[in-house]
C-alpha positions in Angstrom: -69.7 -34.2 152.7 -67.2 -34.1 150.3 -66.8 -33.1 146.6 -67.5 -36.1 145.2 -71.0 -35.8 147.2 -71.6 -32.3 145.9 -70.6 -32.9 142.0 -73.5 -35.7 142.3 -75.9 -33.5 144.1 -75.3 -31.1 141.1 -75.6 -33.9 138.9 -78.9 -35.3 140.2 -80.1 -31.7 140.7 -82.7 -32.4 143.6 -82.2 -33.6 147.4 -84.5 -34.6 149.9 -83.6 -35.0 153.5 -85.9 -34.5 156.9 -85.5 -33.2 160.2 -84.3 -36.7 161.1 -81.4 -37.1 158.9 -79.1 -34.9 161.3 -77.7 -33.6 158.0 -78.5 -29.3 159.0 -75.2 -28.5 159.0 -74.4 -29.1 155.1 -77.9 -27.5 153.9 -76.5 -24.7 152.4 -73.5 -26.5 150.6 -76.2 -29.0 149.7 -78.7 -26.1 148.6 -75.1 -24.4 147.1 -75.2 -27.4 144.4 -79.0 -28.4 144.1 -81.5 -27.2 141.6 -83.9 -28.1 144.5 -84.0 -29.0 148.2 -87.0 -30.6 149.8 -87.1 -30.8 153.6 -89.8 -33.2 155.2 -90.2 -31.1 159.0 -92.4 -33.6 160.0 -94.3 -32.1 163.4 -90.9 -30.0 163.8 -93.1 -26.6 164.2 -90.3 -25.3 166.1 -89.7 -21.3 165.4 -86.0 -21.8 166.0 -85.4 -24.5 163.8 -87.9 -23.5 160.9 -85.7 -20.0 160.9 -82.2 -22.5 160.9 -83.6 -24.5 157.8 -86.3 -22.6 156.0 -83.6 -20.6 154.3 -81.8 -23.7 152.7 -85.0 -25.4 151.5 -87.1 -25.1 148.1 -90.2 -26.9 149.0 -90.9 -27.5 153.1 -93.3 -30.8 154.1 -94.6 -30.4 157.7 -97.0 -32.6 159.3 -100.4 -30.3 160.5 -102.4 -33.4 161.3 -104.5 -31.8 164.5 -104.1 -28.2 163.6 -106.9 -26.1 163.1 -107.2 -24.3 159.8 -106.0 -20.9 161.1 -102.8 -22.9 162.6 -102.6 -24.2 159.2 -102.4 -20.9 157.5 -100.1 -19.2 159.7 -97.8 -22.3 159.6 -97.6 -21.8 156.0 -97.1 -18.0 155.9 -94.6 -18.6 158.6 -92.3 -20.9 156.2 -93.0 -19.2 153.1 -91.5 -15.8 154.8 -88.4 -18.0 155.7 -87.7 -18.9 152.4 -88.5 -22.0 150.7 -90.7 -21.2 147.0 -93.5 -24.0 148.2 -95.2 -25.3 151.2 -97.1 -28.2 152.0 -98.7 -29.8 154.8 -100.2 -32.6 154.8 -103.3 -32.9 157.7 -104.1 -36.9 158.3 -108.0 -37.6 156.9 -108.2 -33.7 156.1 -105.6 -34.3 153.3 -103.2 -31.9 152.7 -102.7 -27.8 151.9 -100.0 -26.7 149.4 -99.2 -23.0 148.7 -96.7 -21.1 146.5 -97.3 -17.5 148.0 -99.8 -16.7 145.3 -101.9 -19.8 145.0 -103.5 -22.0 147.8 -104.4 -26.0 146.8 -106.3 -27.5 149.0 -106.1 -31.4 148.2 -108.4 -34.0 149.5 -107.7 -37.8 150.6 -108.0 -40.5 148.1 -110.9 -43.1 149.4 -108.3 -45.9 150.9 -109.2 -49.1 152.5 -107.0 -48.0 155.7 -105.0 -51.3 157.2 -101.8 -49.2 158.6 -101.7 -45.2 158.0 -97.5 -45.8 158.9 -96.0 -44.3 156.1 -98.3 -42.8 154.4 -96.8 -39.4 154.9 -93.5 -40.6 153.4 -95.4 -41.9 150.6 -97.5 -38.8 150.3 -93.8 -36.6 149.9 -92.3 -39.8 147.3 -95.3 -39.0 145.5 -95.4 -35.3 145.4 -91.6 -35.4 144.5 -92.0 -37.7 141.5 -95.1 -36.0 140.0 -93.0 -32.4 140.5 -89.9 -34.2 139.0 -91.3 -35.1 135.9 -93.0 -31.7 135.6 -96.6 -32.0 136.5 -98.8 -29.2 136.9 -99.2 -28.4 141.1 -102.6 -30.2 140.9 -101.6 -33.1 139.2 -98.9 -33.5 141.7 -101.0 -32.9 144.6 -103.4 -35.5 143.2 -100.5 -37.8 142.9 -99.2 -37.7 146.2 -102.8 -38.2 147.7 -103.3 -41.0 145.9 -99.8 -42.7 147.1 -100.5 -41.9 150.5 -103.8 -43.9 150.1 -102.1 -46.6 148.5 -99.7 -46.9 151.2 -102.5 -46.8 154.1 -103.9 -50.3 152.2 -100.0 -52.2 153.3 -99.1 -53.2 156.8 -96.7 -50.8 158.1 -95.3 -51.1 161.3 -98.3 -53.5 162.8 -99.7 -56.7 161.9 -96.8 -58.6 161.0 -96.8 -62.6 161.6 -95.0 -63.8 164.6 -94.9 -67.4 163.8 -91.8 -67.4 161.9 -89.9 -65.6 165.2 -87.9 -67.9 167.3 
């Protein structure tokens, strides 16, 4: 990264990136010149690399789907103690837990007509991130976000696609 990439990260004031972007190493200049760093972890539970990022990161996403609900909570009390301000993971067709430290939300699914859950926890973050962008409540943004992911469940993903048109 260069300047240029961090005058427009100030600019912008927020920056998303996951444990797939291969992008740890500039965290902290990136976190240096954010207002706000989100950090989808996907299943990336790992103690290691939670401790690497954590401390770079405003608002952590992790996958849980599969955890049990004391896994949940200690996943979450695990993060917060690294660092970021708000936690959230998301748990399949339990929906999703989001905490700040002092509060606990608890959101449920959205009814969805499920064609293709592919996505759906991308669209779940886009969500969150637009509903906390323009300022909503923690509620209304967890509402949000539930409600994209159950859009996004109703779209063919990665499965289902045509093949007739393949040569």
């Amino acid at each position: 990264m260069d300047e240029d990439d961090l005058a427009l990260i100030a600019a912008k004031g927020h920056v998303h990136s996951s444990c797939f972007s291969y992008l740890e190493p500039e965290l902290p200049r990136i976190r240096a010149a954010a207002r706000g760093v989100s950090f989808d972890f996907s299943t990336l539970h790992d103690p290691a690399y939670l401790a690497q990022v954590c401390p770079h990161v405003s608002t952590a996403f992790l996958s849980g789907a599969g955890l049990a609900d004391a896994a949940v909570s200690e996943l979450i009390a695990r993060v917060l103690d690294l660092g970021p301000d708000t936690v959230c993971v998301t748990r399949g067709d339990k929906g999703a837990v989001w905490a700040n430290g002092q509060t606990r939300i608890e959101q449920p699914i959205v009814p969805a007509t499920v064609v293709d859950t592919m996505g759906a926890g991308d669209a779940f973050i886009a969500g969150y991130l637009v509903a906390r962008l323009r300022g909503d409540t923690p509620e209304e943004v967890l509402q949000y976000a539930a409600f994209c992911a159950a859009k996004a469940c109703g779209w063919e993903g990665a499965w289902g696609y045509p093949l007739a048109d393949i040569p």
